[in-house]
N, C-alpha and C positions, 0 to 999 in steps of 0.2 A: 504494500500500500504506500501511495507514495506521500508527502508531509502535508502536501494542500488536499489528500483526499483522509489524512487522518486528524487536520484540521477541522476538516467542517464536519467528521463522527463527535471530535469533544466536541464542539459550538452545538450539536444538537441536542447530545449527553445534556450540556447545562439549560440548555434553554428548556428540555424536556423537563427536568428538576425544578424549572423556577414556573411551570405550567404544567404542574397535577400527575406527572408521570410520562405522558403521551409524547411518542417522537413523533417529532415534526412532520414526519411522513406520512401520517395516517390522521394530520388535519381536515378538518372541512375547511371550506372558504370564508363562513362566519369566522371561526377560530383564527385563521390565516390575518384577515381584517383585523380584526379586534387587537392581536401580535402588533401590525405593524403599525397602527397607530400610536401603543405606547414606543414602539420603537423610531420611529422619526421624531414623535415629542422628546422622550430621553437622549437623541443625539444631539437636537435643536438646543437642549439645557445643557449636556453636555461641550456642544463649542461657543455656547456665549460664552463660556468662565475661560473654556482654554481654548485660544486660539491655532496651538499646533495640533490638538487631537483634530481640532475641527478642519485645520490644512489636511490632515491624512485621510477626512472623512470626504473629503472635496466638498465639504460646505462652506461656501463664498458670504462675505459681509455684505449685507446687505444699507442700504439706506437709513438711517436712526442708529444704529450701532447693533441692529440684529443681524440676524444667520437665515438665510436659508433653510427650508427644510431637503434633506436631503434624497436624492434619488434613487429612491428601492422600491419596487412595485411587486406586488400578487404575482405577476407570469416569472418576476425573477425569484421571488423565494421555492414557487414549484419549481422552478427549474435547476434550481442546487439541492431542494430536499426534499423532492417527490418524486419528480422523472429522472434527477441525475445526471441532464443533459448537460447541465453547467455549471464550474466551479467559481463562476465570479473573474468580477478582474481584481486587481491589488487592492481599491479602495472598496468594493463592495468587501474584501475580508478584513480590511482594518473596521470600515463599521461595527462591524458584528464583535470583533475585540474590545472595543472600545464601549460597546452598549454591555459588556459582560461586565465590565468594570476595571479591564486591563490597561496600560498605558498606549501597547498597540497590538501589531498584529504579530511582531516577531519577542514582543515579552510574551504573548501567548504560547507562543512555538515553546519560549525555553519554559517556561511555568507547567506544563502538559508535559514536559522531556520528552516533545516532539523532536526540537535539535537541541544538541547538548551544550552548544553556543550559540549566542545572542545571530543573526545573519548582518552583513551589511549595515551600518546606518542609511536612512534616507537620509535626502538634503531635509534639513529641515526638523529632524531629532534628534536630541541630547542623549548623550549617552545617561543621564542622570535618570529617563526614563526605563532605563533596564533595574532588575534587582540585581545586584553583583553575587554570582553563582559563586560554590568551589572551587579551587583553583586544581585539587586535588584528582587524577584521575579515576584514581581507586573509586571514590567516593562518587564521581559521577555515574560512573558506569553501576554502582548499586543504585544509583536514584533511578537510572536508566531501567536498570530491573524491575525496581518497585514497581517505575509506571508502567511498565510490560505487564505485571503480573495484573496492577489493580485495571489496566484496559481490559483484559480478557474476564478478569471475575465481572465487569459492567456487563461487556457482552451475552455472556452465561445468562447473568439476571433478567439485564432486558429481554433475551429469547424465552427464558422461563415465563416473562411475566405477558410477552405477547400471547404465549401456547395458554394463559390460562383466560384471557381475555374471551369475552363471549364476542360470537361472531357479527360480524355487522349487518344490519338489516333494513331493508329497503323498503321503505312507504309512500303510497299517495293520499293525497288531500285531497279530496271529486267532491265540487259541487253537484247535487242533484233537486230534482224537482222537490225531495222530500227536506234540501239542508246538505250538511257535511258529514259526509264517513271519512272512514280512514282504512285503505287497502294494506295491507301484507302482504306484497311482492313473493315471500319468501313461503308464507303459508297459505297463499291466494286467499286469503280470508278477509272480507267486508267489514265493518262496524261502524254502525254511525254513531258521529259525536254531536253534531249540532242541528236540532231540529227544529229551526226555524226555514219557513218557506220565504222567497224571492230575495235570496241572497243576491249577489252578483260575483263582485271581486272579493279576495280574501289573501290573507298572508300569515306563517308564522313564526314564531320567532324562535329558537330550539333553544337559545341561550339562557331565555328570561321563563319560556311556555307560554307564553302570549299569543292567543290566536284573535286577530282583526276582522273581521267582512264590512262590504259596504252594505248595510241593510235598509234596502229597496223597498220596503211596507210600508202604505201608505201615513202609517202611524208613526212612524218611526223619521224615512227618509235620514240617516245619518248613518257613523261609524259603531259599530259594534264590536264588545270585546267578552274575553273571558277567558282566566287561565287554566290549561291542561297539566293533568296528574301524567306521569310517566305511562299509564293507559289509555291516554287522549280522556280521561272521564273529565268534568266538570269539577273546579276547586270550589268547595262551599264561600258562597259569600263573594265570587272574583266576579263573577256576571255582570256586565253592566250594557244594557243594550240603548240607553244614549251614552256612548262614550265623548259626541261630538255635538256640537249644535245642527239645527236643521240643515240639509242640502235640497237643491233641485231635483237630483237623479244621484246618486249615487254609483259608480259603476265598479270598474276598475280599482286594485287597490295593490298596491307595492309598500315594503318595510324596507328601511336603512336599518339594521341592527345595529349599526357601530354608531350613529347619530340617534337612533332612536327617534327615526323620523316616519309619521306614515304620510303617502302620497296617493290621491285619490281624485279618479277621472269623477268630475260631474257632468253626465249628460244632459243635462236638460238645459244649464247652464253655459255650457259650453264650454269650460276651465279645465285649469289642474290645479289643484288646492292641495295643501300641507299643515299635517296637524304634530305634535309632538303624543307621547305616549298615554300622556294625561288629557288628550283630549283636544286643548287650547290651538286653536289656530294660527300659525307661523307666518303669514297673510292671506289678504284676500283673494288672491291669483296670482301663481306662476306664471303665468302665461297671457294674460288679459282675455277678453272674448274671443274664439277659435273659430274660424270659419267653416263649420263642421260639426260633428258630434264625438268627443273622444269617448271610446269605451276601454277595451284593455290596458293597462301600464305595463313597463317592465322595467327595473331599475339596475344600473350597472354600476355599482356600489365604488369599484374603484376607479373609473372615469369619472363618476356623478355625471351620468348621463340619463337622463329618462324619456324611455321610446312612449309613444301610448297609439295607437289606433284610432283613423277616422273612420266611421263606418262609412257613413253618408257619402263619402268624396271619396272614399276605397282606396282610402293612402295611409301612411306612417309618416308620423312626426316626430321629431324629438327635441330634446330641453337638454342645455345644458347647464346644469344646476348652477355652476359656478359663475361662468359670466351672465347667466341670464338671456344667452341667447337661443331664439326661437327659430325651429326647421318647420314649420305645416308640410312641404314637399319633399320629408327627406326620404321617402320611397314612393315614388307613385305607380299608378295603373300597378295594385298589390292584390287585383283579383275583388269578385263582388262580393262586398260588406266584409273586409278583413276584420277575425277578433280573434281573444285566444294567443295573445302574445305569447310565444316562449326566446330566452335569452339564453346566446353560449357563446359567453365569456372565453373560452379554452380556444375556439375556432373564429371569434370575431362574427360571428351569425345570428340573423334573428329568422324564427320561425316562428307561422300563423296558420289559422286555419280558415277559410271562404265555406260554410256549412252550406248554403244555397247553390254552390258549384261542383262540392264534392271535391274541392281538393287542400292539398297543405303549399303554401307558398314560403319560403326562405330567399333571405340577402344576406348577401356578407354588409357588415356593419363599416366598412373600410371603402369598398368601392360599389354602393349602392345600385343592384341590379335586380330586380324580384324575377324568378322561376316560380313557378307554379306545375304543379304534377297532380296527377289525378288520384286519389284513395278511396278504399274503399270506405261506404258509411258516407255521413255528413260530417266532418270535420268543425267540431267545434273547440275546448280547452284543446291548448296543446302544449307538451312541455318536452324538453331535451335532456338525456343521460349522455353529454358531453365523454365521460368519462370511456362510455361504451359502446358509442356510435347508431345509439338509437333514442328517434323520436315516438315518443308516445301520443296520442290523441285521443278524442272522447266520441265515438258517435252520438251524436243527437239524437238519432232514428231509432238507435236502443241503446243497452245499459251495459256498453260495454266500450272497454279502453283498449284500442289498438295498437301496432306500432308501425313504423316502419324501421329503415337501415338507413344508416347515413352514409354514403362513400365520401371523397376526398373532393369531388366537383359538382356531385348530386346525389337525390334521394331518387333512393328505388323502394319498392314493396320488397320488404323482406321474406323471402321463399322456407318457408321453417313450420313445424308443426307445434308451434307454442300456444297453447289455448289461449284466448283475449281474458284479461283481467273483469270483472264484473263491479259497477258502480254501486248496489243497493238502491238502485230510482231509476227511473225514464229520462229525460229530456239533460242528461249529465251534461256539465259545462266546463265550467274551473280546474286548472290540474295541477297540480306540484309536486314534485318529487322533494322527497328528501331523505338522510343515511341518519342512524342513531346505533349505538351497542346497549 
């Protein structure tokens, strides 16, 4: 194993340790999030006091006498410690040293007795930042040992402690005519959780159990909430079915877990509105009046980017959260009445479904092109297993959740004798996947 690939085993050892046990590698993308938000705040505090960690971190001064926040995203932490396609360049491993508590990246090496001397100085660091080792060989080469012997008892542990680990398991959230079940991928098995009729959009939240819908009764018209027990059952007392004040329509619904923000198409209104968890509204439109009817959202957490669906005008919009700027065109002719957003992050794609055409439309989110392909059923909820290269969907026409295959330039109908998953109701809409142990 060579230094920079028994580098980033300890960086994950520790990071595993200072978050609950779990290697990095068997994160979800909420968890990933959640990581790297303390992790750009702790570098940002980190190079305001010292200005040479924050040169190693390549965090530049900014305007007032602040720092930059530094450049490490979601596709680059999977890609050093999930797919392992990537070890970083020099400053992405001084970050990670430097967020552990070290002075850099090569007092890590000698602190781990990764190497047994300090490497090179950079321009730019004092040797004062090293701890001055033994000068002793003897004595090295037993430190050298130690850390031989205590790497492999880690590795022991952790493979003990993955083998006892229960297996991971795969669920859907299906809206249906009767409310919300919750599917078992694993045990095909149905249950419904929320049995309230003319839901629309919904989202949840795995970290807090927080589950949202936009609830569409004419009594109601607003956000609805209520949190789930490790069974999806109902927590006595969490119920709150005005979580939000009045809306128009209510449709579509997306969750920022790392902001704790929910974001919500109003149809009848024509907006996109945003509430925080407690309800209160963050203003009165993202968007001002839309030329249009948005119904589905999808939120891309770490762009802040949010798509939503025009029915009426059969196109895809998006926001971007940050500057505030507005696409209404940014997918047109998306097939008649697009809804049913689904987003994939990993391939840059958004997939939809056209239920009155009978088919599933996808674009890459980079070079805006809509394909449309024909499926079976009426495609309405549709969601993406990036991970495994298929999309799932909802017939309308009955109570059953399809899939198809995703290839590398298109979607085909998957050729396979895998029974369709069953909704528990008729007219199923809403889909999401989601993983839990």
């Amino acid at each position: 194993m060579s230094v920079i690939e028994q580098y980033w085993e300890a960086v994950a050892r520790l990071i595993a340790e200072r978050s609950g046990g779990e290697h990095p590698k068997g994160w979800s993308k909420y968890k990933i999030d959640a990581f790297l938000l303390d992790f750009h705040q702790q570098l940002v505090a980190i190079g305001r006091d010292n200005p040479q960690k924050a040169a190693l971190c390549g965090i530049a001064a900014v305007k007032g006498g602040d720092v930059q926040s530094p450049g490490f995203s979601y596709y680059s932490f999977r890609r050093i410690f999930i797919t392992k396609e990537s070890t970083g360049n020099r400053t992405t491993r001084e970050m990670f040293a430097i967020y552990l508590g070290f002075h850099s990246m090569d007092d890590f090496l000698v602190r781990h007795n990764i190497v047994a001397e300090p490497t090179p100085l950079r321009a730019g660091v004092h040797s004062a930042d090293f701890v001055a080792r033994p000068g002793d060989k003897r004595r090295q080469r037993w430190w050298m040992l130690l850390g031989a012997l205590l790497f492999i008892v880690a590795v022991l542990v952790y493979q003990q402690y993955r083998q006892t680990q229960a297996p991971e398991t795969a669920y859907f959230f299906v809206r249906n005519e009767k409310g919300i079940a919750v599917v078992d991928l694993n045990a095909a098995t149905t249950t419904p959780v929320i049995a309230f009729q003319e839901i629309i959009g919904f989202d949840f939240d795995p970290a807090t159990r927080m589950f949202f819908w936009a609830n569409a009764n004419g009594n109601y018209r607003c956000v609805s909430s209520v949190r789930l027990d490790s069974a999806f059952r109902e927590e006595p007392g969490t119920l709150n079915t005005r979580l939000t004040g009045r809306m128009g329509y209510p449709a579509g619904l997306a969750l920022d877990p790392v902001k704790k923000i929910i974001y919500c198409a109003d149809y009848a209104d024509s907006n996109l509105v945003a509430f925080d968890y407690r309800g209160q509204r963050l203003s009165a439109s993202l968007t001002g009046k839309l030329k249009g009817r948005p119904s589905s959202v999808e939120l891309d957490i770490e762009r802040q980017i949010l798509y939503w669906t025009d029915v009426t005008n059969h196109r895809i919009g998006r926001l971007f959260l940050e500057s505030g700027r507005v696409e209404p065109d940014f997918i047109t002719h998306a097939g008649l009445h697009p809804d049913g957003l689904a987003l994939d992050t990993l391939n840059d794609r958004l997939y939809w479904g056209c239920t009155k055409s009978g088919q599933i439309g996808w674009s890459s989110t980079i070079s805006p092109a809509p394909t449309l392909i024909a499926a079976p059923g009426a495609p309405s909820g549709v969601e993406i297993d990036a991970a495994n290269g298929v999309v799932y969907y909802c017939d309308w026409d009955s109570d059953r959740i399809l899939h198809l295959k995703v290839g590398e330039q298109q979607a085909s109908v998957e050729e396979d004798k895998r029974p369709a998953y069953f909704t528990g109701g008729a007219s199923p809409g809403v889909l999401h996947l989601f993983r839990e142990r």
